[in-house]
FIZADREN-910826 format. One record per residue: x, y, z of N, C-alpha, C in turn. Coordinates in nm, 3 decimals, decimal comma, always signed. Layout:
// FIZADREN-910826
<<X Y Z> <X Y Z> <X Y Z>>
...
//
This chain:
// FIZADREN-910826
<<-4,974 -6,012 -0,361> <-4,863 -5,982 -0,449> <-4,847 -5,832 -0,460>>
<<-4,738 -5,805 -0,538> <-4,748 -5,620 -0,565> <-4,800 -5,602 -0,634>>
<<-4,839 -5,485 -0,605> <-4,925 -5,382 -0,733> <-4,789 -5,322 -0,800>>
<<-4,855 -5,343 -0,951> <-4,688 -5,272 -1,079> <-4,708 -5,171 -1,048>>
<<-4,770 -5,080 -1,028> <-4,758 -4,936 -1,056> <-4,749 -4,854 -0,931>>
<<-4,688 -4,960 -0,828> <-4,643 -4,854 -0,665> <-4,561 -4,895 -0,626>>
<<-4,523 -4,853 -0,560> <-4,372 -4,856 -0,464> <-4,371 -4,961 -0,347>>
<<-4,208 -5,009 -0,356> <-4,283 -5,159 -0,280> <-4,188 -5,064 -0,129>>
<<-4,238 -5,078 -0,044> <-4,244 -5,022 +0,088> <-4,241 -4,955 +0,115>>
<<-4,366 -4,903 +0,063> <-4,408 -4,772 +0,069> <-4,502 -4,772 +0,190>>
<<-4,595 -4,886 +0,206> <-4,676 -4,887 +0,334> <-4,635 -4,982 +0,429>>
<<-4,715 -4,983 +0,554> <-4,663 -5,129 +0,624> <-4,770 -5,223 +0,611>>
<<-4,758 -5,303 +0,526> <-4,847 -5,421 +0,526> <-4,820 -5,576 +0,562>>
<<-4,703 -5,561 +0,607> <-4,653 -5,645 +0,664> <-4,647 -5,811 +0,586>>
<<-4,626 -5,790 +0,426> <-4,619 -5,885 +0,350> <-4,441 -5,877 +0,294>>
<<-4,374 -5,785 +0,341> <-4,228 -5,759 +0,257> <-4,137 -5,799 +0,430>>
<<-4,031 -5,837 +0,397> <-3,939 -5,792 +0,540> <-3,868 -5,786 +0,473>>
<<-3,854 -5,645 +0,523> <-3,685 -5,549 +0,451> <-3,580 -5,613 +0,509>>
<<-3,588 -5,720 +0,662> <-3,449 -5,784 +0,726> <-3,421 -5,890 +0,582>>
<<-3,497 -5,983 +0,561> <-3,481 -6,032 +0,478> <-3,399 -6,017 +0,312>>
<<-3,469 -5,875 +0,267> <-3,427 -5,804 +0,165> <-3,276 -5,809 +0,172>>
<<-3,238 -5,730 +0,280> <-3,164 -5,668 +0,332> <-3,019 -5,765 +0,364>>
<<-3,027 -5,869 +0,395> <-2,965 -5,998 +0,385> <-2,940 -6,043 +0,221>>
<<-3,040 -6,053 +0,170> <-3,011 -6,149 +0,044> <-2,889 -6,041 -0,003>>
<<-2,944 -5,883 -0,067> <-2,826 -5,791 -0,102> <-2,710 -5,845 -0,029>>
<<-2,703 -5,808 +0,109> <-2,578 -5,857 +0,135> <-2,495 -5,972 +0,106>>
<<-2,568 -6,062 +0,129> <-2,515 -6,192 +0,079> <-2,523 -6,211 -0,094>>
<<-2,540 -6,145 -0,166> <-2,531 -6,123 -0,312> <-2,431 -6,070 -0,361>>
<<-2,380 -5,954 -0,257> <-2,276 -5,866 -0,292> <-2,152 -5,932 -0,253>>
<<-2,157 -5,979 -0,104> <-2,085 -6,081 -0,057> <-1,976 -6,205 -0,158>>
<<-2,129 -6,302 -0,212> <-2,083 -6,377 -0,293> <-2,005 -6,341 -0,459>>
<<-2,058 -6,240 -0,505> <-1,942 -6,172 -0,613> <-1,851 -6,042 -0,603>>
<<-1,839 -6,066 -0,466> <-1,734 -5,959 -0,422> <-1,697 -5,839 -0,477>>
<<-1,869 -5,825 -0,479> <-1,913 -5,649 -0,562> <-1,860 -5,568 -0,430>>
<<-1,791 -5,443 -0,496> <-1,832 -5,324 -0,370> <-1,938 -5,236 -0,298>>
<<-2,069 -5,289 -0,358> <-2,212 -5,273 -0,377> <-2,300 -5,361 -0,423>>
<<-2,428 -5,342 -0,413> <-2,503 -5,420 -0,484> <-2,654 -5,340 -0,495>>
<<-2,716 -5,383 -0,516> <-2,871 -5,256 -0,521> <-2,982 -5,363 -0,576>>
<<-3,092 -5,347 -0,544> <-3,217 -5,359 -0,600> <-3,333 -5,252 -0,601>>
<<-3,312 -5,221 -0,747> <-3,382 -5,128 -0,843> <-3,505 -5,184 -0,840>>
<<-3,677 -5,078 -0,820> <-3,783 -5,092 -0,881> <-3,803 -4,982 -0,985>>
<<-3,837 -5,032 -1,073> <-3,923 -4,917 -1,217> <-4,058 -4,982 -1,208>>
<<-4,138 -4,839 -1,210> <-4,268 -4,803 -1,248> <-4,282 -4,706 -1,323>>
<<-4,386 -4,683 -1,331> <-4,443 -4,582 -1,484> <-4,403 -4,430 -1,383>>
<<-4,339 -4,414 -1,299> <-4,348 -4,319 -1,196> <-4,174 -4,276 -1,192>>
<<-4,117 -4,397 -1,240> <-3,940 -4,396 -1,236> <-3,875 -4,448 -1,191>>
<<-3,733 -4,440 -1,164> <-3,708 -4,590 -1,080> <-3,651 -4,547 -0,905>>
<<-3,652 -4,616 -0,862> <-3,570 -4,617 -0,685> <-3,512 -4,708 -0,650>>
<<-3,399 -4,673 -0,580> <-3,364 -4,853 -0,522> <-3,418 -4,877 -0,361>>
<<-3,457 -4,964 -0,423> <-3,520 -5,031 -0,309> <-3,435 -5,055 -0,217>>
<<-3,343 -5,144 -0,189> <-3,254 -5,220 -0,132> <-3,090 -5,173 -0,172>>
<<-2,959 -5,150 -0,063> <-2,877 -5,134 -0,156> <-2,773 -5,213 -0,022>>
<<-2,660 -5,277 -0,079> <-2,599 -5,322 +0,043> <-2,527 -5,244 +0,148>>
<<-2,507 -5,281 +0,280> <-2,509 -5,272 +0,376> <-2,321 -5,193 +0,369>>
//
């Protein structure tokens, strides 16, 4: 699972696939016919987006 207090692909550990990620956004943004979409992580460190659509 993740650790709360790091950044999720930050290394390659080969437990995340960003293709995957990377799809759902799209198909998220897709389905409510956002002009964007994003997935935000916060840690005690601040936030980043992880993911943002395509």
């Amino acid at each position: 699972m993740f650790e709360i207090d790091q950044w999720a692909f930050s290394g390659i550990d080969g437990q995340i696939s960003l293709h995957k990620w990377q799809k759902t956004i799209d198909l998220i943004t897709g389905l409510f016919s956002a002009p964007s979409g994003y997935i935000v992580q916060a840690t005690s460190k601040g936030y980043r987006v992880v993911i943002r659509s395509n």
